[in-house]
N, C-alpha and C positions, 0 to 999 in steps of 0.2 A: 504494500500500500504506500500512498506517495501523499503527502499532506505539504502543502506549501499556501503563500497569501501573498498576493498578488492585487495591486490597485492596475487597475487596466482604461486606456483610454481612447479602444477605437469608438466607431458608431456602428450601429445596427440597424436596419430594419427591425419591428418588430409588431407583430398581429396583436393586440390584444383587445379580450372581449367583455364587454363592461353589461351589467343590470339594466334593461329597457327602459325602467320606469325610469334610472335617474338620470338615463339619456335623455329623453322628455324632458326634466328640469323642471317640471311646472305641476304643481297640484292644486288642486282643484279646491276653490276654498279663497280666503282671504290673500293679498298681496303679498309674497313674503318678503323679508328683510333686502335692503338690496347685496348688503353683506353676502345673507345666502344665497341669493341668485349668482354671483358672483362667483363663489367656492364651487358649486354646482358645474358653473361652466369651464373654470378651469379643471377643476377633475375630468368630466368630459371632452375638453382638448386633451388633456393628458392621454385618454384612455384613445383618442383618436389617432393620435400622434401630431397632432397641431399644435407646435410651439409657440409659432409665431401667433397665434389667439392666444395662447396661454398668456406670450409676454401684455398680451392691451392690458391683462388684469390686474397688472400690476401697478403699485403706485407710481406714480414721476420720480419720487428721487429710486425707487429699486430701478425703474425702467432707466435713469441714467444713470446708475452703475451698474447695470448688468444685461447685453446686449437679447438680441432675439436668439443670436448664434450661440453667444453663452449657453444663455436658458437650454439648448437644443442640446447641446455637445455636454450638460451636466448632467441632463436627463437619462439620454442616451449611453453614458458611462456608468451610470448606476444601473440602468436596465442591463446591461451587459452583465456586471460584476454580479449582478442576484440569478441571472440566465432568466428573469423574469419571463414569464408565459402569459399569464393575464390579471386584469387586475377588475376586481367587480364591485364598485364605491355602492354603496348606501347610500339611505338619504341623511342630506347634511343635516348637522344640529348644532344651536346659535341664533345667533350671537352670544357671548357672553363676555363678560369684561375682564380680562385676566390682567393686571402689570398696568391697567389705565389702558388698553388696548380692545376693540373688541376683537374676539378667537371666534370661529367657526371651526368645530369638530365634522369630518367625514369621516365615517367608520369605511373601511375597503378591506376586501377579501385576497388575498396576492396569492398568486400559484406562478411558482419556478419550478425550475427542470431539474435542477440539482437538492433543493433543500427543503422541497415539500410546499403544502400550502398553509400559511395561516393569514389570522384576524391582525389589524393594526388602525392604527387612526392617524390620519393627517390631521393636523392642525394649524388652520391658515392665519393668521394677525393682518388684521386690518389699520391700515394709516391715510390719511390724507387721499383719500376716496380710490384707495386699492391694496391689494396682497403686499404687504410690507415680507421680501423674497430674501431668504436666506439659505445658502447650500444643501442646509439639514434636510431640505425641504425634498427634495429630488425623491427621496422615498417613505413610503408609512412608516413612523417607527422610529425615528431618528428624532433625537434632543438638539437643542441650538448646541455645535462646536462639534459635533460627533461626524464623523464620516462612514461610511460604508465600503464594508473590507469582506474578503470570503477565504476559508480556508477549505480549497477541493482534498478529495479523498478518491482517487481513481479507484475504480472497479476492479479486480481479476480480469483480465484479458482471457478469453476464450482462445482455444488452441484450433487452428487447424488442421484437417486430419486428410491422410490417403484414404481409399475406397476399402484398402484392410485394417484403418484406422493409426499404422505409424503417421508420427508427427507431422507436419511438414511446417510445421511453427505454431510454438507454445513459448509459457513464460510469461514472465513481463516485460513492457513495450520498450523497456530499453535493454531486454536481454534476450530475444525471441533466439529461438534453434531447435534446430531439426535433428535428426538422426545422418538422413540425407546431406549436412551438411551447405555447401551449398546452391549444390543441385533441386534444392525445393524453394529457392528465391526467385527463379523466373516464374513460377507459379504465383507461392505464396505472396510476394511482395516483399517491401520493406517498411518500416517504422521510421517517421521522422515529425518536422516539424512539416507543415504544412506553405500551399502558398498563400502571399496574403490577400487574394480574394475569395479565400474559402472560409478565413476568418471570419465573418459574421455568421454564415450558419453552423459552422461546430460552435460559436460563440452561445447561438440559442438553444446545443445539444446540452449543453453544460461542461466546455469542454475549451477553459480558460486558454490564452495565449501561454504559447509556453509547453501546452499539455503535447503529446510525441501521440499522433494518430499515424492510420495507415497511409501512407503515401505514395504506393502501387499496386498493382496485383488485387491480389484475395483481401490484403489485410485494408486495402484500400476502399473497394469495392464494397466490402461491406464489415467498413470501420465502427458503425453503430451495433451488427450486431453480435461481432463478437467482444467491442468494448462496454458493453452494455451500458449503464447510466452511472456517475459519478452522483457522489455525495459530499458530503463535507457540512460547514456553518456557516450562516450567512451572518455576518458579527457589526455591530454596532461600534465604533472603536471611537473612542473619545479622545480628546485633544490629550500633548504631555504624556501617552501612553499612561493612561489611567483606568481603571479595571474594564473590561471592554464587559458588553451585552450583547448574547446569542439573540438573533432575531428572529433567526429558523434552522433548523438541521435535519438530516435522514441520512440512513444507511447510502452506502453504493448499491444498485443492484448488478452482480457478478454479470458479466458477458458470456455468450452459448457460444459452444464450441459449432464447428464448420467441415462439415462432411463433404468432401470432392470425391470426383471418379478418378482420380489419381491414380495411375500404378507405380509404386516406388521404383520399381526396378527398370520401368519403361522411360521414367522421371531421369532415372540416374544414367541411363544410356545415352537419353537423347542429349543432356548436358554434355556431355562426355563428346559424344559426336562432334558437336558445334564446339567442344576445346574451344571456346573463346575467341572464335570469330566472329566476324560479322556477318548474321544472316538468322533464321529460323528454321524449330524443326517442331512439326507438328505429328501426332499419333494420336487417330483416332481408332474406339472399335468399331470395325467392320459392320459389326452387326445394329449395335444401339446406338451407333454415335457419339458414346462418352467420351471426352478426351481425357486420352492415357498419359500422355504427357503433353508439355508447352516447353520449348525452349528458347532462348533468344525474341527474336522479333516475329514471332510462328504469326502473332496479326494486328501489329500495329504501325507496319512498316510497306505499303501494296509496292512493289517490283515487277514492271513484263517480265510474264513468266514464260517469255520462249519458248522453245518446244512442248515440253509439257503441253502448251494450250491445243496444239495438235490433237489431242482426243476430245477438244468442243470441236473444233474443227472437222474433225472425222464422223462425228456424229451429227451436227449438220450436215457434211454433204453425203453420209449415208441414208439420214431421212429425204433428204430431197433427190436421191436417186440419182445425184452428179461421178458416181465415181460407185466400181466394183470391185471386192478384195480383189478378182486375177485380173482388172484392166491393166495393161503392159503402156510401160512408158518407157523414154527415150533413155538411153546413157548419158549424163550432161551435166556439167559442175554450177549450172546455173541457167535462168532462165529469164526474159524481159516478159516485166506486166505491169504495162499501164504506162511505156516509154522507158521503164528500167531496168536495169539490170540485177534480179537479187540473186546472189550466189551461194551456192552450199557450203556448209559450216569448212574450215581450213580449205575453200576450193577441190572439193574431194567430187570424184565423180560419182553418182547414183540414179537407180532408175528400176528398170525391171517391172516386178510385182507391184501391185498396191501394197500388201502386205513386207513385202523387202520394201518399199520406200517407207513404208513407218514403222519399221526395225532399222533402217538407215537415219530417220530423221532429217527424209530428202525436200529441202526446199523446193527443188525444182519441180516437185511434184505438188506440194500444198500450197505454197504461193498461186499459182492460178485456180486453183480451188475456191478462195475468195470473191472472185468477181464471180463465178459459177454460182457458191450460194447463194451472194447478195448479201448487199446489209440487215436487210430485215430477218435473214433466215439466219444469219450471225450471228445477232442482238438477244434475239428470241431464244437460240440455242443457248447463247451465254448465259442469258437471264433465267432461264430456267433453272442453271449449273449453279446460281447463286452468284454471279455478278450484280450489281448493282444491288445493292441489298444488304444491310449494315447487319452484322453475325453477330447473335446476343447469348457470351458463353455464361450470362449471370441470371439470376433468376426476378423476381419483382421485387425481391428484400434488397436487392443491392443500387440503389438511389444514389451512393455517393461515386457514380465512376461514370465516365461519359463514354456512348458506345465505340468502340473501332472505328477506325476506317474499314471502307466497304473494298471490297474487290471491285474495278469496273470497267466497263466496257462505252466506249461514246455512242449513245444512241443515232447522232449523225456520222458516221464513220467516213464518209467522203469518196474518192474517186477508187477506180479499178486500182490503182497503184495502193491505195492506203487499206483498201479490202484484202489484197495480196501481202501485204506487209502485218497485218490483222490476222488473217490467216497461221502465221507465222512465230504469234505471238510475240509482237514487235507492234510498236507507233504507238496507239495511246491505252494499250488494256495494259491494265492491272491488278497481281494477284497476292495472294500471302501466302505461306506455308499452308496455314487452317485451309484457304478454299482449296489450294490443290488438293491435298489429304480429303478436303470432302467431294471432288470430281470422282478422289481413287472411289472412294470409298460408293459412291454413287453406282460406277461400273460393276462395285464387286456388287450390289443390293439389285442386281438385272435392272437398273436402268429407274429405280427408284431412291430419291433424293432426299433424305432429312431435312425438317427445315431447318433444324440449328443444328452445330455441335454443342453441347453444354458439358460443363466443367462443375458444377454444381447442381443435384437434381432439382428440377421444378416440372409444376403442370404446366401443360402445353394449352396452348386458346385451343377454342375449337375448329379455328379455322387451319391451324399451323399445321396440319397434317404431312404424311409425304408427298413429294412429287414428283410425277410422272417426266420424266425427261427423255425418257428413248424407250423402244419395245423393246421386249426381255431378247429379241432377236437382236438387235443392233448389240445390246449391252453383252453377249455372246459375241459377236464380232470383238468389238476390240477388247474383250478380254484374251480373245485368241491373237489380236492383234500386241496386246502389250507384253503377252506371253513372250514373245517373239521377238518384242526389246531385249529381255532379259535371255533367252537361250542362242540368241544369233545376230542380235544389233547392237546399238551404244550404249546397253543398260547390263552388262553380263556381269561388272564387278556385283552386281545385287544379287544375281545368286546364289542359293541356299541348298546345302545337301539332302536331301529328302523332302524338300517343299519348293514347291512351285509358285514361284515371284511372277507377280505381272507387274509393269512399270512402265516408267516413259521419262526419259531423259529433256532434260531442255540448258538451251545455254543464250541466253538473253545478252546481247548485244548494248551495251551503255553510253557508248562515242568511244572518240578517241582515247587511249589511257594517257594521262599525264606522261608527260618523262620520257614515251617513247622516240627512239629515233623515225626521221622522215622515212615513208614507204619510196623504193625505186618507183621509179615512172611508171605508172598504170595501176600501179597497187595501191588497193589500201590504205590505210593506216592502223598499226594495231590499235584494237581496241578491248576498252577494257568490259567485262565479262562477270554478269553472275551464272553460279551452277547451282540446277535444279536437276528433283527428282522427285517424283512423286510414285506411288505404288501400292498393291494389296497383296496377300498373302495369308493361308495360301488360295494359288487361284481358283479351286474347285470349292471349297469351302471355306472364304473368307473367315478370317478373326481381328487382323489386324490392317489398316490403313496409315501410310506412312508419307511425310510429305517435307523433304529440305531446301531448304535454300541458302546458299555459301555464296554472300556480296564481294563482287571484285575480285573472284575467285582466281584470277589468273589461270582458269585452266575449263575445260566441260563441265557439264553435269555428270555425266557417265565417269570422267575421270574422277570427281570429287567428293560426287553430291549423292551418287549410287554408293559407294564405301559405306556412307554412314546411316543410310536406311538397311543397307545389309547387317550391320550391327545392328542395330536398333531390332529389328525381325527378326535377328537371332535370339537375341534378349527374349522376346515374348515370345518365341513359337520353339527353340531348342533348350531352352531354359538357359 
C-alpha cells in the first residue's frame, strides 16, 4: 500500500448532479431573504460548473480581490484533490447573524471517488450586498484558514494472467513481473506515469498526479480494472500545521485480476523470434481466434505487406474467374502494366504454372492480375479479409486505450499501373502482423473469417459473426496453393518434420535504402526491404496461425521472416 498527500493544481472537467428542487431556487410561499436567494444561486452555479455567475455573487471588495479565473482555478483544484463526483445542496437556511455578519447555512450531500460520500455545510457570510469569499470556501466542511489536502491509499493491483493462469504481470505498480520475464511486456504492458492529457480523467478515477497507472498494453487498456479504486482521507488541514480534520475516508477496493488467451510458451517464442528487432509477430489459434501470442509491433504499426497480400489477390481473381491453378505463363523477370515496368523480386526469372508462380512469388504473373480484377473486386476482397476495419483485441471493460490502427486498402485505388502495383502488395495497402495471421488463419477456417482476434474473452454483438470470404473451394485452392510455398517455393525455411506448413512469403519494397551506393546505368537502386510471413499449421487440421514481420530487414521474407514462424510452430505443435 502506498499513502502519500499531495496538494494538486490542475483543472478538471467535472459532471456533477445537484437536488431539482434547489435547482429551482424558488419556493413557493413568501419572498425569501435576498441573502438566501443569493446562497441558493451560487450553490447552483457551483453545482453547474458556472464560475463566472458564481463570481457576480460576490461582494465588490471579494470581486476585486479575487478574479472570475481565480474563483475557477480554486474550485476546480479542490474538486480534483477530493476526486469529487457530485455534490446535492439542500435547501438553504438563514440568514442569521454570526460575528455582526449575516451567514446562510446550505446543508450538501458530497460523493467522491476515492473517500466515500458524506453530509457537510457550506456557510456563506454576507457583506456589502454579496458573499464576503474566502478560500475555505471552495469546499463543505472547511473552517476560515484550513485548506484541503488528501492522503491516497492505492488498491492491490490485480495481476495479469496467461490462458493456464502463469503471470504475465503481478505485484505492485512499481514492481510488476512475470515469470516470463520479459517476454510478457509486449503483451502485458508497462506501468508508468501517464501523459498529461489523460490527467483529468484518472484525476476523476481517484487517481492523484503522481499515482504510476498503466501506460501500454493490458495494464493500460484496462488500468481501472485491475487497479480497482483507491482510498485514503480527505483531510481538512489547518494553517501552522495544527491538528488536521478527517473530512471523509474509505477503504481501497483491491483491483481483479485479468484472464488472457495467452500461451506462455507461444509468448516466449515469438519474443525470442523478433530478438529485438524491428517489426511484429503475431499467433493466432486456428481455430477460435485467440491470440496466442503478441510481439513487437504485431498491430500498431500497418506496413505493405508485399507478397503475403498475394492470397487476397488470388482469391479475388479466383472468384472472378480471371486466372486457373494450371493456366501457363510466360518465363520472364518482369513485366509492363499500365506503361511500367515491374520486375521480379532480385530480377529472377518465373512463370510456368499458376500454382509455381505463387510458390515462386512471381510478379510477372500477379501484377496484371490487378487491372483483370478491378478495383472494386480488390477493395471488396480486401475488405472482407478485414482491411479497413479497426481490430478490437479488448473487450467493452477496457475504455482507457484507443483502438489500433486499421489495416487498409484505398477504396479509390486508381489507374491499371496502381491496381498492378496493389496486386503486389505495394503502393498504398497496409497490413500488421494481427491481419496477416488473420488472412492465414481465414484460409485454414475454409474461407471463413473471425470478426476479431481477441486477447481477452468477451461477448460478441450479434451482429459480429463470421464471415464469408471465399467458398470452402477457393479456400482449398490456396491452401494447396500455400502448401506449395513451403514444400517447393520461397517459404521452405518454414518447414516442419511431421507437419505440414502452409504459408506465403512476402518482401515489401520501402524506397531506396539510405547509405547505398549509386545503381550502374539501368538499375535500380537498392532498396530497403521489410520480410514477411504469414502461415497455418498444420494444413489438414489447423491449430495454429502465424504471422511476422522483420522492418528493414535487409534480406526476404523466406530468408528471415519464414525462420521464425518455423520456430514459433514448433513451439506449439512439436512441443
Amino acid at each position: 500500500m502506498e499513502r502519500r498527500r499531495r496538494l494538486v493544481t490542475r483543472a478538471f472537467p467535472l459532471v456533477i448532479t445537484a437536488v431539482a428542487a434547489f435547482a429551482a431556487g424558488m419556493i413557493v410561499g413568501s419572498e425569501p431573504p435576498p441573502e438566501k436567494q443569493a446562497a441558493e444561486r451560487f450553490v447552483s452555479d457551483w453545482v453547474n460548473q458556472d464560475f463566472a455567475a458564481m463570481h457576480t455573487e460576490l461582494s465588490q471588495p471579494s470581486q476585486q480581490r479575487y478574479s472570475a479565473a481565480d474563483l475557477r482555478s480554486a474550485y476546480v483544484d479542490a474538486e480534483e484533490k477530493a476526486t469529487l463526483r457530485s455534490l446535492a445542496p439542500g435547501g438553504a437556511e438563514g440568514p442569521d447573524t454570526i460575528g455582526g455578519r449575516k451567514v446562510v447555512t446550505v446543508p450538501i450531500r458530497v460523493g467522491t471517488v476515492a473517500f466515500g460520500n458524506f453530509d457537510s455545510d457550506l456557510a456563506l457570510p454576507f457583506a456589502d450586498g454579496g458573499i464576503v469569499w474566502d478560500p475555505h470556501l471552495v469546499f463543505p466542511g472547511l473552517r476560515p484558514g484550513e485548506e484541503l489536502a488528501e492522503s491516497i491509499e492505492l488498491a492491490h493491483r490485480g495481476a495479469i494472467k496467461a490462458r493456464d493462469g502463469t503471470p504475465l504481470a503481478e505485484g505492485p505498480p512499481e514492481a510488476r513481473s512475470s515469470p516470463l520475464g520479459s517476454a510478457a511486456i509486449d503483451v502485458a504492458g508497462q506501468i508508468g506515469q501517464p501523459r498529461a492529457s489523460e490527467l483529468p480523467a484518472l484525476a476523476r478515477k481517484g487517481f492523484s498526479a503522481g499515482t504510476p497507472v498503466g501506460i501500454s498494453g493490458l495494464e493500460r487498456a484496462f488500468n481501472s480494472h485491475l487497479a480497482g479504486k483507491p482510498g485514503g482521507q480527505l483531510i481538512a488541514q489547518p494553517p501552522n500545521r495544527g491538528p488536521e480534520r478527517i473530512l471523509a475516508q474509505s477503504d481501497p477496493t483491491p483491483g481483479l485480476p485479468l484472464k488472457t488467451t495467452i500461451d506462455p510458451a507461444l509468448q516466449q517464442s515469438a519474443v525470442a523470434g523478433l530478438a529485438g528487432r524491428a517489426g511484429g509477430v503475431a499467433v493466432l489459434d486456428a481455430r477460435s481466434g485467440a491470440v496466442r501470442a503478441l510481439a513487437g509491433s504485431a498491430f500498431s504499426a500497418p506496413q505493405p505487406p508485399g507478397s503475403t497480400f498475394k492470397v487476397v489477390t488470388t482469391t479475388a481473381a479466383l472468384q472472378k474467374g480471371v486466372v486457373a491453378l494450371d493456366d501457363q505463363f510466360p518465363i520472364t523477370n518482369g513485366i509492363n502494366v499500365g506503361g511500367r515496368f515491374i520486375a521480379n523480386a532480385h530480377d529472377e526469372y518465373c512463370g510456368g504454372s499458376f500454382t509455381e508462380a505463387f510458390a515462386e512469388s512471381c510478379n510477372a504473373v500477379f501484377a496484371p492480375l490487378g487491372p483483370k480484377i478491378g478495383q472494386s473486386g480488390m477493395v471488396t476482397t480486401a475488405q472482407r479479409y478485414g482491411f479497413n476495419a479497426k481490430p478490437t483485441l479488448y473487450d467493452q471493460h477496457a475504455t482507457e486505450i484507443t483502438d489500433p490502427p486499421e489495416p487498409s486498402i484505398p477504396q479509390e485505388i486508381g489507374d491499371d499501373l496502381d491496381l498492378g502495383v496493389t496486386a503486389i502488395g505495394q503502393g498504398q495497402v497496409l497490413a500488421t502482423p494481427l491481419e496477416m495471421a488473420s488472412i492465414a488463419q481465414t484460409v485454414a477456417r475454409r474461407g471463413m473469417r473471425l470478426p476479431t482476434p481477441i486477447v481477452v474473452k468477451k461477448k460478441l454483438q450479434a451482429d459480429a459473426g463470421p464471415v464469408r470470404v471465399m467458398s470452402p473451394k477457393i479456400a482449398n485452392q490456396l491452401r494447396e496453393l500455400m502448401i506449395g510455398v513451403v514444400t517447393s517455393g520461397t517459404g521452405t525455411a518454414a518447414a516442419l518434420p511431421g507437419v505440414q506448413v502452409a504459408g506465403k512469403t512476402g518482401t515489401a519494397e520501402l524506397g531506396p535504402k539510405p547509405g547505398a551506393p549509386s545503381p550502374p546505368p539501368g538499375k535500380q537502386p537498392e532498396q530497403a526491404v521489410d520480410a514477411w510471413f504469414t502461415s497455418f499449421a498444420p494444413a489438414t487440421k489447423p491449430r495454429l496461425a502465424v504471422a511476422v514481420l522483420l522492418v528493414d530487414a535487409n534480406a526476404d521474407g523466406g530468408t528471415v521472416a519464414a525462420p521464425v514462424a518455423h520456430d514459433i510452430l514448433a513451439t506449439g505443435l512439436l512441443g
